[in-house]
N, C-alpha and C positions, 0 to 999 in steps of 0.2 A: 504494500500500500504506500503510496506516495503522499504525501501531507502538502495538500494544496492550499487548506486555509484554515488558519486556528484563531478564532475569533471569543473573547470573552463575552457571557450573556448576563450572568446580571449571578446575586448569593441573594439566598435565601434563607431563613431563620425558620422556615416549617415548609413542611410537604405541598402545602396548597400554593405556597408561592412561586414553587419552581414551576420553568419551563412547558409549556406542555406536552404530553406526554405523545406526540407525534413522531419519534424518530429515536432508534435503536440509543439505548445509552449505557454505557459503562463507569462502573465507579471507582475509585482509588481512596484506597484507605489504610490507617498503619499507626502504628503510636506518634506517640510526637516524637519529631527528630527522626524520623528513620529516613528521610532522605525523598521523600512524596512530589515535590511541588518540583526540586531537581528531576526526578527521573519524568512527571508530564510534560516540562519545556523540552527535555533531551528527546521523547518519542513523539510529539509534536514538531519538533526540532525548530522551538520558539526558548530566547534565551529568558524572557521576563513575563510569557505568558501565564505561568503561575506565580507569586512572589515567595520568593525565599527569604528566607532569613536564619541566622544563627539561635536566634532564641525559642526554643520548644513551644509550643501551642499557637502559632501565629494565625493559622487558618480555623475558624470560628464560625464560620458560616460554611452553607452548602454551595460551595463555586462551581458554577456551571458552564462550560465552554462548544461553541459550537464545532467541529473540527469535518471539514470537506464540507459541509452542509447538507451530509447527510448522515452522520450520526452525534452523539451529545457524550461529551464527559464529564464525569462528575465529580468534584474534588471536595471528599470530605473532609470534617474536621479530625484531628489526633485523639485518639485516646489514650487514656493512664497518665497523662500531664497532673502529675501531683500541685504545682503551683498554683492552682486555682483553687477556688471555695467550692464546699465538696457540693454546696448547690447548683457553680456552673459546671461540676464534672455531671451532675445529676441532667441538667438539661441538654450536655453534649450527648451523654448517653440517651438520652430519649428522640432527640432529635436525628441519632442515627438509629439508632434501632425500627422509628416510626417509618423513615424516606427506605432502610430496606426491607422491609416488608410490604410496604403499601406502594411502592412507584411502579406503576406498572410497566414501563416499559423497560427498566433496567435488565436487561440481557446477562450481567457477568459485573463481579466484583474482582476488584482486584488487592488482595491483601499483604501489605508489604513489610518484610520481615531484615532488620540488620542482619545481616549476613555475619559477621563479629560477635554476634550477641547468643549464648547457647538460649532454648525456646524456652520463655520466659509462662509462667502459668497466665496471665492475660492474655498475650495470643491466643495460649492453647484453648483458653474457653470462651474465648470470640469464633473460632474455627469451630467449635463444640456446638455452637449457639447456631451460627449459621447452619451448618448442615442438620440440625434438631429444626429448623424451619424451612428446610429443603431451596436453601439459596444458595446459587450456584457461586463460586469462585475458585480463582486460580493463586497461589503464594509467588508472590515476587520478592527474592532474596536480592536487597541490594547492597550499593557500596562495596560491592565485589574485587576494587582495584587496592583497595584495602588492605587487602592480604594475598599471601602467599599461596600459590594452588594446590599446598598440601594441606594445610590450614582451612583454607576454605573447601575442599573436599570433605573432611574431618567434619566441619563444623556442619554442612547438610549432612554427612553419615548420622552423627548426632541427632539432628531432626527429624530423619527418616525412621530411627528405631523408634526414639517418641514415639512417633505417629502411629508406627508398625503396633504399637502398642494399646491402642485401641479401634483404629482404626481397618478397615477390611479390604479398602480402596485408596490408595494416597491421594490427595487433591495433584493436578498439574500444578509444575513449576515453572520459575523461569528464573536466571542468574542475572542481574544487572549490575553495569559500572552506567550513572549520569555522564561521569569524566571521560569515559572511556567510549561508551556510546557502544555497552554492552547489553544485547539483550531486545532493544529496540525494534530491529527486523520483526524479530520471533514475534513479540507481544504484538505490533502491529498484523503481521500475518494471522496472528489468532482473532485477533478483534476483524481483519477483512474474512477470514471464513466464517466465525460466526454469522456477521451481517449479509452473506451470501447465502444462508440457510434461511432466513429466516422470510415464513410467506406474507410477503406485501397485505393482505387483509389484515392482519394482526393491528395495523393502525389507521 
């Protein structure tokens, strides 16, 4: 898939506000700091289409982006950001939980994991929670250029037996470097098959 046009649409603070639900969309989503709003301008390949920043929780709303104008991304807020009051962790928490369950047109999450960090038990029961509500997504391990590829093998072996450990099916992965502009192909190719499946009546 080739990135023709990555255009910002508007953030939203509840379900009703967003976008209409006209056109295939994907979401991204991850703790705070794990590298999220890097790795959408790298697969967009828009340097400031999402804003980054060094200080954990920065994205607070549901950012929505138009991308080829024919499908929509969805850039949610971080979870497990201790720095806030545990009532705005309580409304980020609701306010994701509500937009993935209820948006209809969301096709695929994309859940994104420090690649350096062994699987912390909040991933692991956000991963729990989704598949307990039959929502589809794929684990993108990033900051991949981070480390060493003995190291970062090790550390998805690590994640893999996790998983192997309750799980019967492992979700799809993907490896990313932002810097390095690892991974991008793939996840795009993923997001153009999808949207090649899917039958035109549906919206």
């Amino acid at each position: 898939m080739k990135i023709k046009s990555a255009k910002f649409i508007l953030s939203s603070s509840e379900i009703d506000s967003c976008p209409p639900p006209n056109l295939p969309e994907y979401a991204f989503i991850g703790r705070s700091n794990v590298g999220k709003s890097s790795l959408i301008n790298m697969i967009t390949e828009r340097n400031s289409l999402a804003k980054t920043s060094n200080k954990p929780g920065k994205t607070k709303l549901i950012n929505h982006f138009s991308i080829n104008q024919n499908w929509l991304l969805a850039d949610l807020p971080g979870y497990g950001y201790a720095k806030v009051s545990k009532k705005e962790r309580s409304f980020f928490l609701k306010l994701i939980k509500t937009y993935l369950t209820k948006r209809v047109n969301l096709i695929c999450t994309f859940l994104l994991l420090d690649s350096r960090i062994k699987p912390q038990v909040l991933d692991l029961n956000f991963m729990k929670w989704m598949n307990l509500n039959q929502l589809p997504f794929v684990l993108v391990f990033t900051k991949s250029d981070k480390l060493k590829n003995n190291i970062l093998n090790s550390n998805l072996n690590i994640y893999n037996d996790k998983l192997n450990e309750t799980w019967e099916e492992l979700p799809k992965f993907y490896v990313t470097s932002s810097k390095n502009k690892i991974g991008k192909n793939q996840i795009l190719r993923y997001i153009d098959d999808l949207n090649s499946k899917i039958n035109p009546d549906f919206f």
